[in-house]
C-alpha positions as CSV (number, residue, x, y, z in Angstrom):
1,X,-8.8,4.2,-23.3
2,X,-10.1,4.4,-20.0
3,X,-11.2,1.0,-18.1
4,X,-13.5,1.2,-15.9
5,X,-14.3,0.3,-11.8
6,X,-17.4,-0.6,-10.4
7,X,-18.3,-0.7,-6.7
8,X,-21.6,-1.7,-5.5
9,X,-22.8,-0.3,-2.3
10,X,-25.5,0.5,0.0
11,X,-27.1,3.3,1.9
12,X,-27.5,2.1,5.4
13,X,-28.2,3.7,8.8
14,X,-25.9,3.6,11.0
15,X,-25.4,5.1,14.8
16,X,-23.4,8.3,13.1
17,X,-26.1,8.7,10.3
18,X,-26.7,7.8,7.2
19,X,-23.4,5.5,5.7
20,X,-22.7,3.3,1.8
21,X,-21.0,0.3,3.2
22,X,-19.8,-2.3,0.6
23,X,-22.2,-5.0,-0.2
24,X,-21.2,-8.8,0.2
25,X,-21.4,-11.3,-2.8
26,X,-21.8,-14.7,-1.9
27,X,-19.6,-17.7,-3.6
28,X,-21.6,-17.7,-6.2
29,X,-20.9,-13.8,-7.2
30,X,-24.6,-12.6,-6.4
31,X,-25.5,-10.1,-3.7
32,X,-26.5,-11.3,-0.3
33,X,-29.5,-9.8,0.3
34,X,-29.4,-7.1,3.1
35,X,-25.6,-8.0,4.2
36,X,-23.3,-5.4,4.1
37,X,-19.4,-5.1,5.0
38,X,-19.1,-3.0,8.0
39,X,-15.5,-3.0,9.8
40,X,-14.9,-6.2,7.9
41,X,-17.6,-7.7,9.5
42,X,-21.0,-8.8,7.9
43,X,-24.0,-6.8,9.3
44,X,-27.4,-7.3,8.1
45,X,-29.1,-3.9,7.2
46,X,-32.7,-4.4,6.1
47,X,-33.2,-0.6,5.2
48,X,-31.5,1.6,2.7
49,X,-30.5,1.0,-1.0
50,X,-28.0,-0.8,-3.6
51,X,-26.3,1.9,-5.7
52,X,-23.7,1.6,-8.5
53,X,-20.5,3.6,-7.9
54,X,-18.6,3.7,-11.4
55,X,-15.2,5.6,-11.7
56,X,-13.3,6.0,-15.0
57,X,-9.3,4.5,-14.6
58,X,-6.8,5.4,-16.9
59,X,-5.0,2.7,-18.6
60,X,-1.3,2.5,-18.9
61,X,-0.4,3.0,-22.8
62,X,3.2,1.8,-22.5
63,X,4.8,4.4,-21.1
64,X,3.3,7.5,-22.9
């Protein structure tokens, strides 16, 4: 059975192009609007566009 990850990103501009950067949740768990992670630092990026980044994980069966 395969669990699975979820990142949630966003498109932002950046001086090297176009970049997803991690989005920051506040202490509540919801999205902070237009603050992203960049260098672990918070930046505030007006443009761009949340996106769901979902990967498949295998889950260990107990050694098979």
């Amino acid at each position: 059975m395969a669990n699975r990850e979820v990142n949630l990103t966003k498109r932002v501009q950046t001086p090297h192009g176009w970049r997803y950067r991690r989005v920051l949740l506040s202490a509540n768990g919801r999205v902070k609007p237009d603050v992203v992670v960049v260098n672990g630092k918070e930046e505030r990026h007006s443009e761009g566009a949340c996106e769901r980044q979902q990967r498949a994980t295998l889950a260990s069966s107990g050694g098979h």
